[in-house]
C-alpha positions in Angstrom: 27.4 2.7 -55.8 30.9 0.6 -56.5 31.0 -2.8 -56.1 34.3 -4.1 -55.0 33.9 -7.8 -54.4 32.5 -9.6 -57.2 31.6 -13.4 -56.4 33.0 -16.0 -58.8 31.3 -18.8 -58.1 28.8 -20.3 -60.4 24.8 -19.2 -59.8 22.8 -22.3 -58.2 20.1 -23.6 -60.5 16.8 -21.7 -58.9 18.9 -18.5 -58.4 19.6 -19.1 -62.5 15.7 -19.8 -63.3 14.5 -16.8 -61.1 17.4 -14.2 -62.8 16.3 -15.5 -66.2 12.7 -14.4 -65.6 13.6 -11.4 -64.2 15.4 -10.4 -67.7 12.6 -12.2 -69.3 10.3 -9.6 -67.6 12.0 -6.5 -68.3 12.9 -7.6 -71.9 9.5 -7.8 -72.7 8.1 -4.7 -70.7 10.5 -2.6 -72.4 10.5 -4.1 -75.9 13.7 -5.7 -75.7 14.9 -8.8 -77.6 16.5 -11.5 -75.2 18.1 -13.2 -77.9 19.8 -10.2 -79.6 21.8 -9.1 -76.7 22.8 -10.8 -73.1 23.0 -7.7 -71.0 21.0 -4.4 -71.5 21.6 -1.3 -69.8 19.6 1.8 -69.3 21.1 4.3 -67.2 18.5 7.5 -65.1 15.4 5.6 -66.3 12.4 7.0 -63.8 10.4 4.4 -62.4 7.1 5.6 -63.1 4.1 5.1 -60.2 1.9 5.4 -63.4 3.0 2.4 -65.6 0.8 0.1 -67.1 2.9 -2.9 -66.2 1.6 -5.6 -63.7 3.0 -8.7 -61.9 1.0 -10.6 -60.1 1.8 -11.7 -56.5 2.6 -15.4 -57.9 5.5 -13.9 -59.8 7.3 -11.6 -57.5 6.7 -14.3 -54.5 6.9 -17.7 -56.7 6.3 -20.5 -54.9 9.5 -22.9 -53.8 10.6 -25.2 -56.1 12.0 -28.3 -54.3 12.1 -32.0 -54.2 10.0 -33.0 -51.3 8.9 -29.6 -50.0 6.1 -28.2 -51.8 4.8 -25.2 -49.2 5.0 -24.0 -45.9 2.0 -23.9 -43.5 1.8 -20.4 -41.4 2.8 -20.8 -37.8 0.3 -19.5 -35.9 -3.3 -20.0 -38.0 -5.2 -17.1 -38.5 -8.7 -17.4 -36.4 -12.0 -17.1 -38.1 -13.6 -13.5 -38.9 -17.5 -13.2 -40.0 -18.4 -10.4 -42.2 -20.6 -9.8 -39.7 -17.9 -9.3 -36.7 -15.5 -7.3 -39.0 -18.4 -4.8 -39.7 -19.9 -4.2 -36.2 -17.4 -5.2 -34.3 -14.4 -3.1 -35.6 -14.3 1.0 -35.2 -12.0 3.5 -34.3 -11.6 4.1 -30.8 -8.8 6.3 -28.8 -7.5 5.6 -25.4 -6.8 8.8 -23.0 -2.8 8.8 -21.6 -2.8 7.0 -18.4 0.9 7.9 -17.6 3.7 8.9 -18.9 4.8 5.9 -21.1 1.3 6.4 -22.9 1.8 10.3 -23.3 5.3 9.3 -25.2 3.7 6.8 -27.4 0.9 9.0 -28.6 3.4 11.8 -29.0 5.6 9.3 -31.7 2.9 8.2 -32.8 1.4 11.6 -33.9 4.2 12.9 -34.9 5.3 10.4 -37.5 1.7 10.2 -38.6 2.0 14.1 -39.4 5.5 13.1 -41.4 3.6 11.2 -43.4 0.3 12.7 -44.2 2.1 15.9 -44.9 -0.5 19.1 -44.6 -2.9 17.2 -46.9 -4.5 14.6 -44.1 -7.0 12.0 -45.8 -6.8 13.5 -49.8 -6.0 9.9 -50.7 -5.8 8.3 -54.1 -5.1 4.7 -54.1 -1.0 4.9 -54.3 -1.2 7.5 -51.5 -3.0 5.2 -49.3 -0.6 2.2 -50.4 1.9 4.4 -48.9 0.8 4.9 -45.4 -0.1 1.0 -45.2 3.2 0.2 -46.0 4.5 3.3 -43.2 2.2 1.8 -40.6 2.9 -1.7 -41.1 6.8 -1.0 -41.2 6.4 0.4 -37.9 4.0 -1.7 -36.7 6.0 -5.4 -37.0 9.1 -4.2 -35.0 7.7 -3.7 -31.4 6.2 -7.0 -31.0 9.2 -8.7 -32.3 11.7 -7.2 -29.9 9.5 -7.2 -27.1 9.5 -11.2 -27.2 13.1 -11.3 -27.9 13.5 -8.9 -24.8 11.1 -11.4 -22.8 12.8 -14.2 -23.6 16.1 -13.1 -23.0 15.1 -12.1 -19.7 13.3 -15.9 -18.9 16.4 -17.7 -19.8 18.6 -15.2 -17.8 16.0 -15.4 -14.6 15.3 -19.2 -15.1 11.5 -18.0 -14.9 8.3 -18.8 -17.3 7.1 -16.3 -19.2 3.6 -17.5 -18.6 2.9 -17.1 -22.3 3.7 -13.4 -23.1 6.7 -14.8 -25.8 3.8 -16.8 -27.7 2.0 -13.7 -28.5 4.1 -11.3 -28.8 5.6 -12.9 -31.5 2.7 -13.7 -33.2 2.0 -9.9 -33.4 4.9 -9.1 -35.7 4.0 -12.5 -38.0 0.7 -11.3 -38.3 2.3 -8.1 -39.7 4.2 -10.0 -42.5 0.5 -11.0 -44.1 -0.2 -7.2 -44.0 1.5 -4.5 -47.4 5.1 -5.4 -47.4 7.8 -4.0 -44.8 10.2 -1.9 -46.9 11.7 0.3 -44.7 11.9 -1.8 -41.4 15.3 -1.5 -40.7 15.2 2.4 -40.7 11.5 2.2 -38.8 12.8 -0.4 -36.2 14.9 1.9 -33.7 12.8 4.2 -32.0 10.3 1.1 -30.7 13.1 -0.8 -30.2 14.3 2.1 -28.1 11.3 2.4 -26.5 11.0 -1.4 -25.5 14.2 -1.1 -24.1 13.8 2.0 -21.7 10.7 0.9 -20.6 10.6 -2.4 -18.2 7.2 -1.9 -17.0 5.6 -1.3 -20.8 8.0 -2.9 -23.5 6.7 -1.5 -26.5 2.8 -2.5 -25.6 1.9 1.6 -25.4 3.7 2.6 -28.5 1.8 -0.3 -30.5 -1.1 0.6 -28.6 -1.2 3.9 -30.0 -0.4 2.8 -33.5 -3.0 0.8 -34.0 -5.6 3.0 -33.4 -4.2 4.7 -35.8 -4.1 2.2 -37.9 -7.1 1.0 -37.5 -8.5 4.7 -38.3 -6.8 4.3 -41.6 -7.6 1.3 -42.7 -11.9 2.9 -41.9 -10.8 6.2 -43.6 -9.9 4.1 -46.7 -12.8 1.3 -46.8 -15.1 5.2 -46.9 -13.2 6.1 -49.7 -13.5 3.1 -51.4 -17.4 2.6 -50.8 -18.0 6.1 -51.7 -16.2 5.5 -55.4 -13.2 7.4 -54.5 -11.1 4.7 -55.4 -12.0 3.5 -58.8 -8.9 1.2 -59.3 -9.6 -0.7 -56.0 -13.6 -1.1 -56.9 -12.5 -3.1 -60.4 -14.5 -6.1 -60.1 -11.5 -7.4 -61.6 -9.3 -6.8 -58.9 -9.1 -9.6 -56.7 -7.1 -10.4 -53.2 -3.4 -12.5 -53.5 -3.8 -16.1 -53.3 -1.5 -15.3 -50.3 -4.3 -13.3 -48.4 -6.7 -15.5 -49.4 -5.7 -18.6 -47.4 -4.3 -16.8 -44.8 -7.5 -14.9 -44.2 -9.9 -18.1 -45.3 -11.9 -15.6 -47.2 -14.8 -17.4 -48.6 -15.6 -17.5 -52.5 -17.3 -13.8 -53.4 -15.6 -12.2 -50.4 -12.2 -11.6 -52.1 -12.3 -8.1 -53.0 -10.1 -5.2 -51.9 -12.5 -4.3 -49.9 -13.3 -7.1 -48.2 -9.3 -7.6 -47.9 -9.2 -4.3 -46.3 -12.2 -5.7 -43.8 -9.5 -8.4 -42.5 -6.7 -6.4 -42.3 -8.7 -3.6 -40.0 -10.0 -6.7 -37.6 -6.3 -7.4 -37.5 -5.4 -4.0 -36.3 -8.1 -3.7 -34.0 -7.1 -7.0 -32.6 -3.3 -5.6 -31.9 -5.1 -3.0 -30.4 -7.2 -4.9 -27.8 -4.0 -7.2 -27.3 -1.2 -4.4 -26.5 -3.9 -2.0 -24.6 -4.5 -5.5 -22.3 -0.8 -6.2 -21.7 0.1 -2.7 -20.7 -2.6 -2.7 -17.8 -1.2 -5.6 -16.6 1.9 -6.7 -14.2 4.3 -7.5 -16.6 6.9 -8.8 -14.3 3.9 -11.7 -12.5 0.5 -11.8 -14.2 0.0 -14.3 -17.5 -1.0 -13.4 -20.6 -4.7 -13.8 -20.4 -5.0 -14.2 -24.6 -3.4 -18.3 -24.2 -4.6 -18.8 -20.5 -6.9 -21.4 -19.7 -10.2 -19.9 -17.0 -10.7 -21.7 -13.7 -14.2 -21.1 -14.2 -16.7 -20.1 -16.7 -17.2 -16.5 -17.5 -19.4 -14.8 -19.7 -16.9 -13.1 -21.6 -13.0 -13.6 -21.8 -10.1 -12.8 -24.0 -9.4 -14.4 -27.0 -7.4 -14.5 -30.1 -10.9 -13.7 -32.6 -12.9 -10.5 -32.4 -15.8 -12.3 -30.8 -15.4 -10.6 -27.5 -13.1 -7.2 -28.9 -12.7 -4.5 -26.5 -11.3 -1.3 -28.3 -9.9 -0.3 -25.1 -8.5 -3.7 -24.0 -9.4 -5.3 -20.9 -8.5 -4.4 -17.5 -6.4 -6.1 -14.7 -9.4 -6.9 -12.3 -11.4 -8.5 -15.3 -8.8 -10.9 -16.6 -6.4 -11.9 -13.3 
């Protein structure tokens, strides 16, 4: 690639600091001297899946360094889970097509799952099973994002409430920033944003739908895996969750394993599943969102935003309007 604008202006002191530990890094990964030379060059080196070298989450993601500001609370907090819950509460379960918009989403959503897991389905080792968490999650954060934007566009245009679809919608796609990191989200993000568009009556609730059951089958597939020693790097006692997922999640001291980080993200999935199955039986243009509505009266059992009351299939129009 040729660059053909160069800036000339001077670098600002935390871009300076975080460029000078960058060089600092690959100087001393590759044996290099940073006060020999300024700039070193290695042209066609592979980047090898199998290197010994490891950054921890602090580094790539280092906090901010301001004045006044020393963090950033997440917007929406992320509800309590119980070992318990996450383990009897959470299992793979697959909605039949209802109509037509469901028979499209379960045809993307197989067929990009096939891309994907090639003609070996489930032979995992632990990078192949990084990269279908980081293909699902890619594809997962766009359709709750443009869905909301779509919403909202549409209740400023009409002058009408939402009755609190915006709310969780968007809080769908934040959820999936706490998730393995979006690389390719700006490739993944035009079929559902295609789909949320064609569709008026279903704005990308069926193609997330579908996606998270898959999801939430892969995320069980690999918890197997890695309770039946399949995955020895992940089963290190050594290896413990970011301090990212760890107050995100609240996971308590001794629960901060892989696996148990693997426990949360799989509640999460099944919860986008309960959530988008819900809205698409409803009356999208009329009924409110039943997840932030306040009940007239008491009933034994009512959505929510834990896993207390999960239903894999969602919850249907008579039971929550």
């Amino acid at each position: 690639m040729y660059v053909t604008r160069v800036s000339t202006r001077p670098l600002s002191n935390p871009s300076a600091a975080q460029l000078s530990k960058v060089a600092a890094f690959f100087a001393q990964s590759y044996g290099l001297s940073s006060t020999k030379c300024t700039v070193c060059v290695q042209s066609r080196r592979a980047f090898k899946s199998g290197s010994k070298i490891q950054v921890k989450g602090r580094d790539l993601f280092p906090e901010p360094e301001h004045g006044q500001i020393k963090r950033t609370e997440p917007a929406w907090p992320h509800p309590p889970y119980t070992a318990e819950q996450m383990r009897s509460k959470v299992y793979f379960a697959h909605r039949k097509p209802r109509d037509f918009s469901d028979r499209v989403a379960l045809s993307m959503t197989a067929s990009d799952s096939n891309a994907v897991t090639a003609t070996k389905p489930y032979q995992m080792s632990e990078r192949k099973w990084l990269i279908r968490y980081v293909f699902l999650e890619s594809v997962a954060g766009v359709p709750g994002m443009v869905a909301g934007m779509l919403r909202h566009l549409r209740s400023l245009r009409g002058l009408k409430r939402d009755n609190g679809w915006i709310e969780t919608l968007l809080e769908e796609a934040y959820n999936e920033t706490h998730a393995p990191p979006n690389l390719p989200q700006n490739a993944s993000s035009l079929t559902p944003s295609s789909s949320a568009t064609s569709s008026p009556r279903k704005p990308a609730t069926a193609s997330l739908a579908t996606s998270k059951e898959e999801a939430v089958l892969t995320y069980t597939l690999s918890i197997q895996d890695l309770e039946n020693g399949h995955l020895p790097k992940w089963a290190d006692p050594n290896f413990k969750a970011p301090d990212l997922a760890i107050e995100y999640w609240g996971m308590p001291e001794g629960n901060r394993s892989m696996r148990d980080l693997l426990y949360y993200i799989r509640a999460d999935e099944a919860k986008h599943r309960e959530v988008n199955h819900t809205l698409g039986n409803l009356k999208q243009d009329e009924d409110p969102n039943p997840f932030v509505s306040v009940y007239g009266k008491e009933v034994a059992e009512k959505p929510g935003k834990g896993i207390e009351s999960l239903r894999p299939l969602g919850w249907e129009r008579e039971e929550v309007i």
